[in-house]
VEXDO-511077 format. One record per residue (C-alpha): x, y, z negated; residue number from 0; residue in three letters. Coordinates in Angstrom, 2 decimals, padded with zeros to 5 digits, m for minus. Last residue first. Example, Ala and Ser with C-alpha at 12.3 -4.5 7.8 and 13.67 -1.06 7.14 Angstrom:
<site <013.67; m001.06; m007.14>; 1; SER>,
<site <012.30; m004.50; m007.80>; 0; ALA>,
***
This chain:
<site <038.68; m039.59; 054.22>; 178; UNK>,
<site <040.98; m037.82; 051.38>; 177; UNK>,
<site <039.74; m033.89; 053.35>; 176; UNK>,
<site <036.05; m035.51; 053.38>; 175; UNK>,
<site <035.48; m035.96; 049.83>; 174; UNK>,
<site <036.97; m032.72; 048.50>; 173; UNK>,
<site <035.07; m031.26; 050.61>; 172; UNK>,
<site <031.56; m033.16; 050.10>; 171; UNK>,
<site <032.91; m033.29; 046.26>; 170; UNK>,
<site <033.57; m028.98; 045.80>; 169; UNK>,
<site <030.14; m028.36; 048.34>; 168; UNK>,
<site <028.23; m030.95; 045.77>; 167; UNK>,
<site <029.61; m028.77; 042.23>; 166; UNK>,
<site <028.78; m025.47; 043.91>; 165; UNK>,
<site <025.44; m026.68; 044.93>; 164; UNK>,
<site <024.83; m028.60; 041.13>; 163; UNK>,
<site <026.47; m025.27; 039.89>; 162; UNK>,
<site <024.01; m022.86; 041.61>; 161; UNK>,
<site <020.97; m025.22; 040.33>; 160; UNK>,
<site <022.15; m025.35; 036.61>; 159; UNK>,
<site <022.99; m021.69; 036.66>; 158; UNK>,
<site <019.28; m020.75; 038.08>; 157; UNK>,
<site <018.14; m019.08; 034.56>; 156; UNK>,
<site <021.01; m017.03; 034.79>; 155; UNK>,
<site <022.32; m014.90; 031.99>; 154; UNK>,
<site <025.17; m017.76; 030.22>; 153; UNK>,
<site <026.92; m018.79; 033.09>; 152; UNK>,
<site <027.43; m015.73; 034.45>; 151; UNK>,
<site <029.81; m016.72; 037.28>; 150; UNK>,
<site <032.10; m014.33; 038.16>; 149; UNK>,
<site <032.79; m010.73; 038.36>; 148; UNK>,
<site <034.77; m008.30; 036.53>; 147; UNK>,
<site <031.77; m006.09; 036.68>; 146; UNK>,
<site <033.72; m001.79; 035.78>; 145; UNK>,
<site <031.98; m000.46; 039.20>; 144; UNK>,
<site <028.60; m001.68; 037.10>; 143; UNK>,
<site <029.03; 000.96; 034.71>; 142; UNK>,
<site <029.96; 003.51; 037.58>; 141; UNK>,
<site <026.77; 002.23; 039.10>; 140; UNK>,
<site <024.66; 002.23; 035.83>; 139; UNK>,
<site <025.84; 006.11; 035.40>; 138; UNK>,
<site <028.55; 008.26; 033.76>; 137; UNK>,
<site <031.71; 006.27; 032.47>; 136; UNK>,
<site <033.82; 006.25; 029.52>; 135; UNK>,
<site <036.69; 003.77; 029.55>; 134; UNK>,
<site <038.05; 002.66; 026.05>; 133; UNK>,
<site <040.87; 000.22; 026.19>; 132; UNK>,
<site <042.62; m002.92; 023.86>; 131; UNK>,
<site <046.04; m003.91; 025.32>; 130; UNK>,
<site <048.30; m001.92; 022.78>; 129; UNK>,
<site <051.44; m004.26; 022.03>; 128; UNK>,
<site <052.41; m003.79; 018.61>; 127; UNK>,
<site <050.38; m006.23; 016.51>; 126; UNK>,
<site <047.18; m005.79; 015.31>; 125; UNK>,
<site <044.20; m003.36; 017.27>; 124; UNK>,
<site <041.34; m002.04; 015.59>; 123; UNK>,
<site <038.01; m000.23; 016.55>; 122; UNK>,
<site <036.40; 001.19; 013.76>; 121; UNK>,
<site <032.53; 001.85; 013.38>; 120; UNK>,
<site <031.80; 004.24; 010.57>; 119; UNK>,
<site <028.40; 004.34; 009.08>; 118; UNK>,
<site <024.66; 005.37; 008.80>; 117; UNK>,
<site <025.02; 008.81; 010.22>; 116; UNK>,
<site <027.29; 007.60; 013.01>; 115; UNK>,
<site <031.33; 007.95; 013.25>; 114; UNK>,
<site <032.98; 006.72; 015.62>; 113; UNK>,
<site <036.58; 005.42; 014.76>; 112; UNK>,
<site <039.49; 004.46; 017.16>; 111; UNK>,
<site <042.70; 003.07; 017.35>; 110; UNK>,
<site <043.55; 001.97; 014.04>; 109; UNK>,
<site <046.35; m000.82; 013.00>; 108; UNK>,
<site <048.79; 002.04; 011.92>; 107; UNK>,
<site <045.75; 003.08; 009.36>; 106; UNK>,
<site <042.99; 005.48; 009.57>; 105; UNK>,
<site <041.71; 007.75; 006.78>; 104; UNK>,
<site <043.98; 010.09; 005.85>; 103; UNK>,
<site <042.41; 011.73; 002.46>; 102; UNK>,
<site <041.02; 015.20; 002.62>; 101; UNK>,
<site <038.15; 014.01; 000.22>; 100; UNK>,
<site <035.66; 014.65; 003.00>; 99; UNK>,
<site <037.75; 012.12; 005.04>; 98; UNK>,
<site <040.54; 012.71; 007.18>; 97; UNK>,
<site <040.93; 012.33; 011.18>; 96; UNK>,
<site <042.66; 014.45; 013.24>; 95; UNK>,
<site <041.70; 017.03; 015.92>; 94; UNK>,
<site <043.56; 020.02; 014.81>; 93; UNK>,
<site <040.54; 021.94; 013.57>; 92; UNK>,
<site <039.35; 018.99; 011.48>; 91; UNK>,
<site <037.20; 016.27; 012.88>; 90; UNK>,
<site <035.16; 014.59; 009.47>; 89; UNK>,
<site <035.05; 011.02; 008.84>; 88; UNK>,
<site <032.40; 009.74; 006.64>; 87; UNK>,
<site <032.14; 010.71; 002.43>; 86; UNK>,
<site <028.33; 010.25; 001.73>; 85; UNK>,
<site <028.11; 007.61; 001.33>; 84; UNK>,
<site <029.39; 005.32; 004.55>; 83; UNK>,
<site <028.98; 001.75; 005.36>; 82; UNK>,
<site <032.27; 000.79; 007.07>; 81; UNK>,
<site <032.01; m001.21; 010.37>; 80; UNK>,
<site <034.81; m002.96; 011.93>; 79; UNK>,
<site <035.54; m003.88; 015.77>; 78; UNK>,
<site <038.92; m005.98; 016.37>; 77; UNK>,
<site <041.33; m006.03; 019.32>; 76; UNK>,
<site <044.22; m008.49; 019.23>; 75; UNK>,
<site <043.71; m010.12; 022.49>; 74; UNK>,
<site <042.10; m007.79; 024.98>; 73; UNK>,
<site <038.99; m005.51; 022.79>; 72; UNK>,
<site <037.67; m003.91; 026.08>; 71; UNK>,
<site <035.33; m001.24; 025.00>; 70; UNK>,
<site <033.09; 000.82; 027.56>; 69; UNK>,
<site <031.38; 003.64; 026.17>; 68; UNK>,
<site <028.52; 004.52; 028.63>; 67; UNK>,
<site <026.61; 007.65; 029.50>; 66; UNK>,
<site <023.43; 007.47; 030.92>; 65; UNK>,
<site <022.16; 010.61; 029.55>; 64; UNK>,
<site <021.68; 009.09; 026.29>; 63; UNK>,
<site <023.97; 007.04; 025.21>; 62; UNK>,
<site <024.63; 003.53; 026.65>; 61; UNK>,
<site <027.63; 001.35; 024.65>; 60; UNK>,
<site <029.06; m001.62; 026.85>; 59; UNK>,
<site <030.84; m003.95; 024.85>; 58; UNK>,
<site <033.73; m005.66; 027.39>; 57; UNK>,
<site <033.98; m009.72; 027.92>; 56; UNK>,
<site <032.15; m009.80; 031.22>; 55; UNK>,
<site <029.91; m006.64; 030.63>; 54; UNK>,
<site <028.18; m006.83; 027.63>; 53; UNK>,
<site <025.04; m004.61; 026.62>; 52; UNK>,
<site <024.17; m001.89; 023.95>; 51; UNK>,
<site <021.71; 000.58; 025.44>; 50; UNK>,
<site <020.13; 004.19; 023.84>; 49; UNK>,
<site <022.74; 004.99; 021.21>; 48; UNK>,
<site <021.72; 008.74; 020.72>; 47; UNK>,
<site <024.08; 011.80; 021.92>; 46; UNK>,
<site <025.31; 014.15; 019.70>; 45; UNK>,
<site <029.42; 013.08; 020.46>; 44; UNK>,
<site <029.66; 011.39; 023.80>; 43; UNK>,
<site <030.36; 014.88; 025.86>; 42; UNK>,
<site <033.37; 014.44; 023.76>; 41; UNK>,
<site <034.82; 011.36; 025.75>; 40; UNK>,
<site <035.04; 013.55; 029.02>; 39; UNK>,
<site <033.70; 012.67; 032.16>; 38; UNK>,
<site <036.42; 012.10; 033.53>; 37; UNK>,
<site <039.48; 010.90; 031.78>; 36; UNK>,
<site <039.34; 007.66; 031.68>; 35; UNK>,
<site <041.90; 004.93; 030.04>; 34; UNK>,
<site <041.15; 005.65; 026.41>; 33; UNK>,
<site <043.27; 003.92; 024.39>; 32; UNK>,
<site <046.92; 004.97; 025.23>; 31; UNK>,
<site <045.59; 008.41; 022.91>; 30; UNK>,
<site <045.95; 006.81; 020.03>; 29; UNK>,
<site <043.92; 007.77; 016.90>; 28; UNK>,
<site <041.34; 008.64; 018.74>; 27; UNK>,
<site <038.01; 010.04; 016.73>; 26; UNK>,
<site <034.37; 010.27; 018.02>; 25; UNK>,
<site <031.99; 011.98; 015.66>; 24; UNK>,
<site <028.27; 012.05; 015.14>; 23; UNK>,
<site <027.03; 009.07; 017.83>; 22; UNK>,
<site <023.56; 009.23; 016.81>; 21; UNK>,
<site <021.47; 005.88; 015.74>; 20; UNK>,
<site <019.13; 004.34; 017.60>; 19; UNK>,
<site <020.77; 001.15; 018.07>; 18; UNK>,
<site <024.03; 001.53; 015.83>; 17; UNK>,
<site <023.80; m000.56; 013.22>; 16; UNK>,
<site <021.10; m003.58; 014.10>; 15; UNK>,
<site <022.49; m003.69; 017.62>; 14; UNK>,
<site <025.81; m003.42; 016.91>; 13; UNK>,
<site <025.23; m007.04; 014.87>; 12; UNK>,
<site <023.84; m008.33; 017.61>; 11; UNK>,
<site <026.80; m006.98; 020.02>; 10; UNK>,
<site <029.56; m007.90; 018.02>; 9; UNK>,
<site <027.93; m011.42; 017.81>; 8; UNK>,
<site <027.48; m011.19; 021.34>; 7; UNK>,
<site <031.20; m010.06; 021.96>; 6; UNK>,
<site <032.73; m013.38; 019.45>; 5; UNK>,
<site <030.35; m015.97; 021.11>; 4; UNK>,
<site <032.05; m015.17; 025.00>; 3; UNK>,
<site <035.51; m014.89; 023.84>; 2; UNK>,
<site <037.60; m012.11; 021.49>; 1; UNK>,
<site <041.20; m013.19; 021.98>; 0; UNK>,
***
């Protein structure tokens, strides 16, 4: 399962990819993946990466006009990126994915691909349980609607403080209910 470390690497190297860049093309290869349906995951396509952030262990992508692509990898869920030349993922009339070349492009392991000008960003799942999501949302509230919660230990500059309270309120308790 994808921990703390594994989404800020993802995010860092995001950043360098896809900061910037246009989303081109947004492909589902299963449609179990994305678990919104309003506002709709096409309005993504044309719109500049603006944000990348983590929420709890999702990758939050911000496009312009505050729209977010939230990924939640679960267990088995992978991000790849392909450098393209010149041959990227095209949408054909009946919504699937080939390449220029007319080739397939996406394997039984593939749920997703977005396609920028600079690459292809895959979103992968193994096994045969599908756990992995997409939810696309409109607005920081919405986004922050999506906060697991908890303790963020790495953001705060007062976590040492919050858990030396937390940790004396846990021992007075604890202390007074063996007493």
């Amino acid at each position: 399962m994808p921990e703390y470390a594994d989404i800020v690497v993802y995010i860092e190297a995001l950043q360098k990819r896809i900061h910037g860049r246009t989303l081109e093309r947004v492909h589902l290869a299963s449609p179990f993946l994305l678990r919104t349906a309003v506002p709709s995951l096409w309005l993504a396509e044309g719109k500049k990466v603006v944000d990348l952030r983590r929420l709890g262990k999702r990758i939050c992508i911000g496009l312009e006009g505050d729209l977010w692509l939230v990924l939640h990898l679960m267990i088995a869920g992978r991000l790849h990126w392909k450098d393209t030349a010149g041959s990227g993922l095209v949408r054909t009339q009946s919504n699937r994915a080939a390449t220029t070349k007319g080739k397939p492009k996406f394997s039984k392991r593939d749920l997703a691909a977005f396609q920028f000008e600079n690459g292809i960003l895959s979103l992968t799942e193994a096994g045969t349980q599908r756990r992995a999501s997409l939810q696309v949302v409109e607005g920081e509230e919405r986004l922050d609607n999506l906060d697991p919660g908890g303790l963020e230990l790495f953001q705060r500059r007062d976590r040492d403080e919050e858990l030396h309270k937390s940790f004396v309120r846990c021992h007075v308790c604890h202390t007074r209910s063996m007493g």
